[in-house]
C-alpha positions in Angstrom: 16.9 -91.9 -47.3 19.8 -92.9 -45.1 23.1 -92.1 -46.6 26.0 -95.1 -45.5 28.9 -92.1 -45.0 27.2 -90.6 -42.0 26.8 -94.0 -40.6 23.2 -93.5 -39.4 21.5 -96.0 -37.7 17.5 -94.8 -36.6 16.5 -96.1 -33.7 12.5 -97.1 -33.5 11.6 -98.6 -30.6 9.4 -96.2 -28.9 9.5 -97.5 -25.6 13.6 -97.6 -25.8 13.5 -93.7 -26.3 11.0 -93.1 -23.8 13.9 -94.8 -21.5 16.5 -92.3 -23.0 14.6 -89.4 -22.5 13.8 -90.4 -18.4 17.8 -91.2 -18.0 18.6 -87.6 -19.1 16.0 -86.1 -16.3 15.3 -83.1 -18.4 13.8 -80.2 -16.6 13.5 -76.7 -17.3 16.8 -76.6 -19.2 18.4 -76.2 -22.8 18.8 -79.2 -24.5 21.2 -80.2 -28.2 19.8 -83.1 -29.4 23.0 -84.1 -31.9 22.1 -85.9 -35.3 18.1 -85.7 -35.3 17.1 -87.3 -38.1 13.8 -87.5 -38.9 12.9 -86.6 -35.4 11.9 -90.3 -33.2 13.7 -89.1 -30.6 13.2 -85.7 -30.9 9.1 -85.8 -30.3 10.2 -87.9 -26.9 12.2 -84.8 -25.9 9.5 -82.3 -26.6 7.4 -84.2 -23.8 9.0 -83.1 -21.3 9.5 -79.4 -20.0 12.7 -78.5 -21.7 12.9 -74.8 -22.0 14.6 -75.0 -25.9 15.9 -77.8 -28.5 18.4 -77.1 -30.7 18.8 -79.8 -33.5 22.0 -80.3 -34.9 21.8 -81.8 -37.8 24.5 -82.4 -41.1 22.2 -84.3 -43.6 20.0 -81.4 -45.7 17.1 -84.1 -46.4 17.0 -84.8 -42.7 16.4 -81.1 -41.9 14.0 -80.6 -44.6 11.6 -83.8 -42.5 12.3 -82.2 -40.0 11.2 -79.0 -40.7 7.8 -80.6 -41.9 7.3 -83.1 -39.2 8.5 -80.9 -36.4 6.3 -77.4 -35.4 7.0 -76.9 -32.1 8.6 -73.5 -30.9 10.8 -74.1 -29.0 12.9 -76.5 -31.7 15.8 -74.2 -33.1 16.9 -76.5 -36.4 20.9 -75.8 -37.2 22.5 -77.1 -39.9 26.1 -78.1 -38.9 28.7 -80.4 -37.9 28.6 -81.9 -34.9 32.6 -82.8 -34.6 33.1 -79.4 -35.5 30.1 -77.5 -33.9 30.9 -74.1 -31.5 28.6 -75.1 -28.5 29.6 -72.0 -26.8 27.9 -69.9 -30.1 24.2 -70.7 -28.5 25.1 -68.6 -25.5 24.2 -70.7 -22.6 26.6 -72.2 -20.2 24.4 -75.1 -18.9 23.4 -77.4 -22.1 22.3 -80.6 -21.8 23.3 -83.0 -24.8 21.6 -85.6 -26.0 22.2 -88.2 -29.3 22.5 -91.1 -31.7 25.7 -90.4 -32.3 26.7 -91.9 -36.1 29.1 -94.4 -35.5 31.9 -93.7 -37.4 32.3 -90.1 -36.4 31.2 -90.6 -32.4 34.6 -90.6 -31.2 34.6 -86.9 -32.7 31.5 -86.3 -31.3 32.8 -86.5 -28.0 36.1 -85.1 -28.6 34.5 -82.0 -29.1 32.0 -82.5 -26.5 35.0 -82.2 -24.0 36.8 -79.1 -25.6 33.3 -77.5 -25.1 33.1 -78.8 -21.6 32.5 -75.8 -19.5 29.1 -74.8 -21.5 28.1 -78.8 -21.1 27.7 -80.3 -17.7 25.6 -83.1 -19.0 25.7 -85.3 -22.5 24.2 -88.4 -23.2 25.2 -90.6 -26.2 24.6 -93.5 -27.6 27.2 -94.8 -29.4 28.7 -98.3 -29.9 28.9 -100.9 -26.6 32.8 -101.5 -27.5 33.7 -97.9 -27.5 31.5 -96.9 -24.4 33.5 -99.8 -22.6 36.6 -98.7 -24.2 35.7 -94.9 -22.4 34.7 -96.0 -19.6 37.2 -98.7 -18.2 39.6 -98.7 -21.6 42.9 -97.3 -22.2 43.4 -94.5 -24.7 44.4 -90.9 -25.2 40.5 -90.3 -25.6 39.3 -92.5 -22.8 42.1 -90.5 -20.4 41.0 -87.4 -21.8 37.2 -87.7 -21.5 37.7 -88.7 -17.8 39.4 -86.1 -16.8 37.2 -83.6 -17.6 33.5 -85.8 -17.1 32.4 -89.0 -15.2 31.3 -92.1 -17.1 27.8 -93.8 -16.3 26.8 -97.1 -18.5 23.1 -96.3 -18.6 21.9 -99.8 -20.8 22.4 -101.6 -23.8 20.8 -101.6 -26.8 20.2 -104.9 -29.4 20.7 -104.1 -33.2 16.6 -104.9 -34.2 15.9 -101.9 -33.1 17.2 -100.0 -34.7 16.9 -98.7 -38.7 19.0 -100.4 -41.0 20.2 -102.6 -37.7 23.8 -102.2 -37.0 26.1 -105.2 -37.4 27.3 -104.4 -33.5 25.4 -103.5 -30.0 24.9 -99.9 -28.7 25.3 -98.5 -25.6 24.1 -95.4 -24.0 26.0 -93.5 -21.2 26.0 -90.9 -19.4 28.9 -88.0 -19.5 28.4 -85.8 -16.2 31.0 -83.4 -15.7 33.7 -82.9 -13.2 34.9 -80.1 -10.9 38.1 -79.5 -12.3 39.5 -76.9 -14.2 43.1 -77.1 -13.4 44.0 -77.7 -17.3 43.3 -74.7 -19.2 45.0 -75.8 -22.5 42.9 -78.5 -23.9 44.8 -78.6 -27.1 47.9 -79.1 -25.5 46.5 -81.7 -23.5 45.4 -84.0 -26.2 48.8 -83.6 -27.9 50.2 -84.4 -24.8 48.2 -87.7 -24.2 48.3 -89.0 -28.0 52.3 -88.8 -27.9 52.3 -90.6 -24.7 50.0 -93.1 -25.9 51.9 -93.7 -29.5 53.7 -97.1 -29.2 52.0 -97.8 -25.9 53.9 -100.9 -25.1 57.0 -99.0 -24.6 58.4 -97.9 -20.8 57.4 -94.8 -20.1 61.0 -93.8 -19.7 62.1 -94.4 -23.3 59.1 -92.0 -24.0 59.7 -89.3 -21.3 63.1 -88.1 -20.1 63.3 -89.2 -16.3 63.7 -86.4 -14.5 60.1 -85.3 -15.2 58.9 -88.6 -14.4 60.6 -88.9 -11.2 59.2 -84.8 -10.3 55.7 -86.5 -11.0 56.2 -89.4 -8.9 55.8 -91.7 -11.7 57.8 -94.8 -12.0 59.9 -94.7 -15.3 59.5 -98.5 -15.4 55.7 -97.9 -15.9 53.7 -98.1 -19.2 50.9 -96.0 -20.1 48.1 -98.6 -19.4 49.2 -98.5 -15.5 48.7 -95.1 -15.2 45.7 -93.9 -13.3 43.8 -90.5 -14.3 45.4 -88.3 -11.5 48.8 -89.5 -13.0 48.2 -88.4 -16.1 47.0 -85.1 -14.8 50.4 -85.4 -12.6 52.6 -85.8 -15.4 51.0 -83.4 -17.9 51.8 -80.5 -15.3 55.2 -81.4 -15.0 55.6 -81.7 -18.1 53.9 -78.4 -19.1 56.0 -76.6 -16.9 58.8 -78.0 -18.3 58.7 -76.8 -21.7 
């Protein structure tokens, strides 16, 4: 039975998976399917040559269909959170990700996909069409902070029927590849970094900042956060950093 506080949505359509699964290009590779269920997408996975599938799953009745549905070998079943999961705990550096991520908790999701970002070139979510635009061409702390570390694709859309109870909104699917950049070592640090900038966004950036730093980064203290472009924000956390 689905339980409303994990937000889970199943999606049915088999020919909609079947798309998923050919986005991702799985080869001979390790691949985290995040929040299972009772497995729909997890059988399309298991067609292609993946090497292992770990299944991380949160909801004990899930695991338990799983475990009865599911007998292939090379399925590890883990019982955990995915906000709060160690990726780096499975011992490989090249994981592919792959999910129906739960709505309410997605954000989460791929918060912690990003602190985990050197063990995860590749994730592919689907989550809801507002927040995947919101990543991809939005403005917040997490949209800035994703996109420094990965590059956003918008892969398709996804209607509500097919999906199990059908969500009130549309879904999205997209494609996190990641970047070549490793000039921030203090992810932490970061995020606090952009939140505070991001708090009471309307305001200048100079009433927010003291000047000085601006001006080192080359940022105008006129600006707001909005008008900032990625390498800015990169820019200005440096400065910053070094500052203090």
């Amino acid at each position: 039975m689905l339980k409303k506080k994990w937000g889970q949505h199943l999606l049915i359509a088999g020919g909609i998976l079947k798309k998923l699964v050919e986005f991702a290009q799985i080869k001979d590779e390790i691949v985290v399917e995040i929040g299972p269920g009772p497995g729909n997408l997890t059988k399309e996975l298991l067609r292609t040559p993946l090497k292992k599938l770990y299944l991380i799953e949160i909801d004990p009745e899930m695991i338990e269909k799983l475990k009865k549905s599911i007998s292939d070998k090379r399925v590890i079943i883990i019982h955990a959170d995915a906000t709060k999961f160690d990726f780096s705990s499975l011992g490989y550096k090249d994981l592919k990700l792959i999910g129906n991520l739960p709505y309410n908790v997605a954000s989460f999701i791929i918060e912690n996909t990003v602190y985990f970002k050197d063990y995860i070139p590749f994730a592919y979510y689907m989550i809801q069409k507002e927040v995947a635009e919101r990543l991809i061409k939005g403005y917040s702390w997490l949209s800035v902070f994703v996109r420094t570390f990965y590059n956003l694709k918008y892969l398709m859309s996804i209607p509500p029927r097919f999906f199990i109870p059908p969500p009130k909104v549309q879904s999205s699917f997209i494609e996190f590849k990641r970047k070549d950049f490793e000039e921030i070592k203090d992810l932490i640090k970061y995020k606090k970094f952009l939140t505070s900038i991001f708090a009471q966004k309307r305001k200048i950036l100079r009433n927010k900042i003291p000047e000085n730093v601006l001006y080192k980064a080359s940022i105008n203290p006129h600006s707001r956060v909005e008008e900032l472009s990625i390498n800015e924000f990169i820019r200005l956390f440096k400065v910053f950093e070094n500052k203090n």
